[in-house]
C-alpha positions as MATLAB code, in Angstrom:
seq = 'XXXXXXXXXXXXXXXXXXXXXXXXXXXXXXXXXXXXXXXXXXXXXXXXXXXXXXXXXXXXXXXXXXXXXXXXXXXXXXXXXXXXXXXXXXXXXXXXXXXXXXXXXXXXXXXXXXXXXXXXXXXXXXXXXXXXXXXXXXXXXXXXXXXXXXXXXXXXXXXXXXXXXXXXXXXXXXXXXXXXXXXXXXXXXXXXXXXXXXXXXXXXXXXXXXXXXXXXXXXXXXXXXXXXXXXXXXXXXXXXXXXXXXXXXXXXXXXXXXXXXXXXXXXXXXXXXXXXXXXXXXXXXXXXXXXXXXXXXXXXXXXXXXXXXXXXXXXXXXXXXXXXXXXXXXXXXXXXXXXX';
ca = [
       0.000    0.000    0.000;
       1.949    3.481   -0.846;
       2.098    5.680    1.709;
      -0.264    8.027    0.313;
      -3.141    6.073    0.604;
      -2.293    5.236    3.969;
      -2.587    8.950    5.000;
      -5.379    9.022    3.186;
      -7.126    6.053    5.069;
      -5.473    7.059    8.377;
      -7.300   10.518    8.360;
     -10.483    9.245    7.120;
     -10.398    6.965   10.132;
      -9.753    9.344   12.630;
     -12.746   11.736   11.416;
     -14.547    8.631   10.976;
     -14.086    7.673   14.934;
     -14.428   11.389   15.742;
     -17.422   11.448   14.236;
     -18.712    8.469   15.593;
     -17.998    9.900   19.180;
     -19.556   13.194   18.370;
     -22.793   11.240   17.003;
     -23.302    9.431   20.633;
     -22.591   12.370   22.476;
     -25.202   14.565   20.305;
     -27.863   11.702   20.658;
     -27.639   12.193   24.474;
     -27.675   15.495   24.405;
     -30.738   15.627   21.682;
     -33.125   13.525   24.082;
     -32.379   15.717   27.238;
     -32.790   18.584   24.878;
     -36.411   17.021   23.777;
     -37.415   17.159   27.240;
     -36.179   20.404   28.334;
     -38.042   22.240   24.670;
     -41.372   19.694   26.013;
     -41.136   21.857   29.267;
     -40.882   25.234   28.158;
     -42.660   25.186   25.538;
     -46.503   26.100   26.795;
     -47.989   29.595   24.993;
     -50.931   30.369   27.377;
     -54.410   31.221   25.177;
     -55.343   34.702   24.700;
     -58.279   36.341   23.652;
     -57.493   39.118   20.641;
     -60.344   41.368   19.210;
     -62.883   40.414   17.141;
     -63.788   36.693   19.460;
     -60.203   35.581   17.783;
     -58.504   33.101   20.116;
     -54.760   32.445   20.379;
     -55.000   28.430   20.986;
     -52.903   27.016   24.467;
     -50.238   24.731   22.913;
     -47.048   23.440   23.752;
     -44.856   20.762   22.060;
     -45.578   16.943   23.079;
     -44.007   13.598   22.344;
     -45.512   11.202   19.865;
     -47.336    9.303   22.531;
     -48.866   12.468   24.496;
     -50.237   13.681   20.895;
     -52.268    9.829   20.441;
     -53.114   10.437   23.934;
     -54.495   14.137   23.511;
     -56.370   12.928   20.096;
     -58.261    9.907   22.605;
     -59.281   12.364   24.990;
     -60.963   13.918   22.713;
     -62.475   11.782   21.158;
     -60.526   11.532   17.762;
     -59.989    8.746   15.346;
     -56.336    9.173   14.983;
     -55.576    6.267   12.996;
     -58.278    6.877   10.562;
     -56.806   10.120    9.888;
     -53.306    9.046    9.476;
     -54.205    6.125    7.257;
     -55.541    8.870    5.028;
     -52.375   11.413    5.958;
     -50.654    8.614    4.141;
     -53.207    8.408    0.771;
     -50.998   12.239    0.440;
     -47.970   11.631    1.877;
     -48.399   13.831    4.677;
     -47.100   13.284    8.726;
     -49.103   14.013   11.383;
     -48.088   17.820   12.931;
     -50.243   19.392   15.594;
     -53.972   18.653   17.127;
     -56.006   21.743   17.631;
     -59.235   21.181   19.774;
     -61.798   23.996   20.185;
     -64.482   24.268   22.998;
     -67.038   26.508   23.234;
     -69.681   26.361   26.054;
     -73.577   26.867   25.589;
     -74.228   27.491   29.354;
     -78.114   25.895   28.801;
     -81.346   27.180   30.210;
     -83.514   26.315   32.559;
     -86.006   28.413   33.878;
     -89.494   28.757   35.099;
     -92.763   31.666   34.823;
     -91.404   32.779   31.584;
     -93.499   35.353   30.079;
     -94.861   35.155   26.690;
     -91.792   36.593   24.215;
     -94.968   37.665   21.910;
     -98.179   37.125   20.239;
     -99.270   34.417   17.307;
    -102.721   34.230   15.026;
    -105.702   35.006   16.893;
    -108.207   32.754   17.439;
    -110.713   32.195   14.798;
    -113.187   31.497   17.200;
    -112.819   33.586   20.053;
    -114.573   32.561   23.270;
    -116.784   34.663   25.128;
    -115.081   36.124   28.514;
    -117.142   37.719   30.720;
    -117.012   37.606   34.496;
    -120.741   36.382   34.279;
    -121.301   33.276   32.698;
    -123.721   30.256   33.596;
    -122.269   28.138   36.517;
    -123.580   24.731   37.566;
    -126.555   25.123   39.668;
    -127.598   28.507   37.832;
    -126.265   31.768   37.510;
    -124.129   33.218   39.568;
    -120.735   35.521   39.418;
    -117.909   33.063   38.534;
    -114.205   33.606   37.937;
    -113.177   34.764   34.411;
    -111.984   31.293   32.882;
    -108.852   33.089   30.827;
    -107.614   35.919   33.070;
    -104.848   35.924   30.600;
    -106.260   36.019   26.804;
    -104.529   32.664   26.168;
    -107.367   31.637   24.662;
    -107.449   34.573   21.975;
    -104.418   34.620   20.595;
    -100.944   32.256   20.335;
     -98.390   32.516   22.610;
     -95.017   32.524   20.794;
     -91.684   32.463   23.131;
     -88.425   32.813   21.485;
     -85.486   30.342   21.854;
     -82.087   31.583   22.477;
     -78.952   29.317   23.429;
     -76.850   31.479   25.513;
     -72.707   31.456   25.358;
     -70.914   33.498   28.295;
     -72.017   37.125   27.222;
     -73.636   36.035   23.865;
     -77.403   35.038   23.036;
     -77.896   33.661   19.681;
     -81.828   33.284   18.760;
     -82.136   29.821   17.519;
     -86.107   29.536   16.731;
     -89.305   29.905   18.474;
     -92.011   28.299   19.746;
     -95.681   28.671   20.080;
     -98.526   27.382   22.104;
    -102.163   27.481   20.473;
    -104.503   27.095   23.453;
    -107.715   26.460   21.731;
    -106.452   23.307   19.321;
    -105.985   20.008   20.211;
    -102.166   20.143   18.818;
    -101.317   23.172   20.962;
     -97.367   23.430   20.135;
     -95.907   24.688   17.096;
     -92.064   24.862   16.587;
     -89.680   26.903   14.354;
     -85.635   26.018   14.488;
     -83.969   28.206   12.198;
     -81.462   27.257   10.157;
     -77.533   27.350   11.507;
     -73.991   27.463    9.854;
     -71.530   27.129   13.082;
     -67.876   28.110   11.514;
     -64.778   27.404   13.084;
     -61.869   29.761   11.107;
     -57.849   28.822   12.210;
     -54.996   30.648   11.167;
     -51.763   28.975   11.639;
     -48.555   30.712   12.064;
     -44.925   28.930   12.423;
     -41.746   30.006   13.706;
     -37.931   29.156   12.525;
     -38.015   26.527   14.565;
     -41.600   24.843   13.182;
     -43.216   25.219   16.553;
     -47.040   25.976   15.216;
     -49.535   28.123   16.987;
     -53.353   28.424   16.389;
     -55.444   31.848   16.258;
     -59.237   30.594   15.822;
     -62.258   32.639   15.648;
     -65.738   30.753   16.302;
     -69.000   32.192   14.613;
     -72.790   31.766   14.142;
     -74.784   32.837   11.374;
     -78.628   32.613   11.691;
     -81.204   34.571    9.950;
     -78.661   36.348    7.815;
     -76.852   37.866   11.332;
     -73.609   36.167   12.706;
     -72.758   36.358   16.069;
     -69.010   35.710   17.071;
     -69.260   32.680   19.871;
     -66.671   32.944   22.828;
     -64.179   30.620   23.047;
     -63.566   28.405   26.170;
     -60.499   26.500   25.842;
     -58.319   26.250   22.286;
     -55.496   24.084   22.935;
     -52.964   22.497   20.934;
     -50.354   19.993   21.075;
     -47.510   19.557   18.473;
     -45.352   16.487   17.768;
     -41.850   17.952   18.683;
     -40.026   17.248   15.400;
     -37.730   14.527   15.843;
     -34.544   14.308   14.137;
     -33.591   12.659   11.278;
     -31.230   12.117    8.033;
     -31.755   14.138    4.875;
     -30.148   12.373    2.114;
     -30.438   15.730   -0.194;
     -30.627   18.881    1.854;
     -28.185   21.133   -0.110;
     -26.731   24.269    1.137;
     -24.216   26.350    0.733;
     -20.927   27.434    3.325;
     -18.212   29.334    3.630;
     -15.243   28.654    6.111;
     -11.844   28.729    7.301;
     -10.107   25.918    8.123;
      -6.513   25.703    9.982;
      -4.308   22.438    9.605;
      -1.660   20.727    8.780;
       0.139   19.910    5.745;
       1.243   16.486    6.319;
       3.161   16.004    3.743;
       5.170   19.506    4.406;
       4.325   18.835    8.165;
       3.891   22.878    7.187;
       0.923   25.038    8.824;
      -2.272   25.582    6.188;
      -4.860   28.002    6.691;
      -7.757   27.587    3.927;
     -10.275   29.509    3.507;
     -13.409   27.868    1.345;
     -16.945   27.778   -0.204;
     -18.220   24.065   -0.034;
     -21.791   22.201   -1.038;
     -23.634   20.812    1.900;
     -25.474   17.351   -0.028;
     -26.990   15.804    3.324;
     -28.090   16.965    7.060;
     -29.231   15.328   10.632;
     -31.233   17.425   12.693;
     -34.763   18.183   13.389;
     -35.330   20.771   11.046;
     -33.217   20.838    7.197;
     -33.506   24.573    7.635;
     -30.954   24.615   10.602;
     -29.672   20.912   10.701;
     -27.567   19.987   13.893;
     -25.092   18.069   11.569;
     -24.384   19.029    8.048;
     -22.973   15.202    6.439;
     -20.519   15.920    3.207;
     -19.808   18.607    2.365;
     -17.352   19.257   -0.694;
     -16.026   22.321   -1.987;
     -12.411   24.414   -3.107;
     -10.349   26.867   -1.245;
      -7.337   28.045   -1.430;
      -3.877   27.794    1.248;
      -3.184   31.072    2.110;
       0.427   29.543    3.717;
       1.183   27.375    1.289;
      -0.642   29.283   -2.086;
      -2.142   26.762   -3.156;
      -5.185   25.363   -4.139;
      -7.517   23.000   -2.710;
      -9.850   20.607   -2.734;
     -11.469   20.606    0.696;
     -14.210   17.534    2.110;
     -16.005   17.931    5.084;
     -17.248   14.568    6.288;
     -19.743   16.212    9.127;
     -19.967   19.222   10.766;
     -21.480   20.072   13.888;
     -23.953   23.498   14.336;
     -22.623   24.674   17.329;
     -24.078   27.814   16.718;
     -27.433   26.280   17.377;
     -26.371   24.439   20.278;
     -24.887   27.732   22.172;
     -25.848   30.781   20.129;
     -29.231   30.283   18.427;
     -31.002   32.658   17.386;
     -28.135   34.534   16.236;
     -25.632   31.762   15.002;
     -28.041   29.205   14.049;
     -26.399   27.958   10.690;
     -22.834   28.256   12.239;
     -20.590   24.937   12.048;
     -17.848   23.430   13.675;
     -15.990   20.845   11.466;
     -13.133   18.529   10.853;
     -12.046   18.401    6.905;
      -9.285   16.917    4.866;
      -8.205   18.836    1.810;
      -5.956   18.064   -1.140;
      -3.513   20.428   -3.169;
      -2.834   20.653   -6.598;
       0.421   19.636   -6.020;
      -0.972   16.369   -4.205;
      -0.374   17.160   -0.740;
      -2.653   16.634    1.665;
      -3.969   18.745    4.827;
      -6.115   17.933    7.556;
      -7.568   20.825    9.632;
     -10.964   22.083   11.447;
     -12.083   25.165   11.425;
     -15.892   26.762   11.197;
     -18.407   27.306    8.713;
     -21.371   29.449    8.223;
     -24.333   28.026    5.803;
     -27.155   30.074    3.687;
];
């Protein structure tokens, strides 16, 4: 085997085992990182203008989201059997409530009037009584008997009545009751905003519309839960960085510092926007020491910027490369990369 290629497979190796090291280490970190973002991730509901609700909603493992979906009453595997039919993954559950406090009440007076009676009876606080006549109580003190009585039907939310149909009691037939339900569209509009890191959140507005009117409904409780995005490999997530790398020449056993532009082709992370690893990265610079050009490969590289600086150095990358001169030589450094 020349001695080339064994420097070649020697440093491949090491950033191989490096790698490898840095991989367990991250994986660690990662699931005490999904627990800590679980945590603190609750945005408390708020009520805007208009009856528009900010849902609750807070990140949740796989399992609490199947949980949250059979509390309330949801057929989640129905719905991700047809997720599938469009190649979509589940996200977030957003459950509205709205309460109709109910009614029930006693001596309501009449709301208003109906028909009259076609055949009005005679009321007079003289008629004939049994045993001849005589002064007897007027039989309807009330004039139920000359016209319908009609009360209206409202269902009541917190500070909200919405009319919902009437009914109407006709004293004088044998089928006293008549009943009118209007018509009702209930509408439930969500607006769904998401941040750089995917983390969702709901702003829902619940309406009536009856007899041409619609009445905004309060809402209760609007609460969310989101499947924290786990991580995973993107086999083609390409990007582009620019670095610096400082080294060694071994063949010179000489100093290099190489500056670069490189191709990202894969990622690991939870989101390909901001991956925690960027995986192969290829690219050219140029040895500033040396004056020479190179060929620089990046076998991973580690956000760090993420880890310790996000928001601000979110795409910034700590990585290990080997590089190759025109003159055959080769260089292994680490330096730091930023990616677009």
């Amino acid at each position: 085997m020349s001695p080339t290629l064994t420097k070649i497979l020697v440093t491949i190796g090491v950033i191989v085992t490096l790698g490898a090291l840095g991989y367990m280490i991250y994986n660690q970190e990662m699931i005490k990182s999904q627990q800590a973002t679980i945590q603190s991730s609750l945005i408390a509901q708020q009520t805007l203008v208009d009856g528009i609700v900010r849902s609750q909603s807070q990140y949740a493992t796989a399992a609490d989201l199947a949980k949250f979906a059979s509390d309330n009453d949801i057929n989640l595997k129905a719905i991700q059997a047809n997720m599938k039919t469009l190649n979509d993954q589940l996200a977030s559950i957003n459950v509205i409530t709205a309460n109709s406090t109910g009614q029930n009440t006693t001596n309501v007076a009449t709301t208003n009037t109906g028909p009259a009676n076609p055949k009005p009876p005679i009321v007079t606080t003289t008629v004939a009584c049994t045993g001849g006549t005589a002064t007897c109580p007027n039989q309807d003190p009330f004039g139920y008997q000359l016209k319908q009585q009609n009360l209206a039907l409202n269902e009541d939310f917190a500070n909200i009545k919405v009319p919902i149909g009437t009914v109407g009691f006709s004293a004088w037939q044998q089928n006293p009751w008549d009943v009118q339900i209007a018509p009702r569209v209930y509408n439930v509009d969500t607006v769904v905003g998401v941040d750089a890191n995917e983390r969702q959140t709901f702003y829902n507005k619940f309406t009536v519309d009856v007899g041409g009117k619609t009445y905004d409904i309060p809402i209760a409780k609007a609460t969310t839960e989101q499947q924290i995005p786990t991580a995973s490999f993107s086999f083609w997530n390409p990007r582009l960085l620019m670095g610096v790398d400082g080294g060694v020449n071994i063949e010179r056993l000489k100093g290099a510092v190489i500056p670069s532009i490189s191709l990202g082709i894969m990622s690991y992370g939870q989101y390909k926007t901001t991956p925690t690893l960027s995986v192969l990265e290829v690219g050219i610079g140029a040895d500033v020491v040396n004056k020479l050009p190179e060929l620089v490969v990046t076998p991973v590289a580690w956000n760090v910027g993420k880890q310790f600086f996000a928001p601000f150095m979110n795409n910034t990358y700590l990585a290990p490369s080997v590089s190759v001169a025109t003159d055959g030589t080769f260089t292994v450094s680490g330096g730091l990369r930023v990616g677009f």
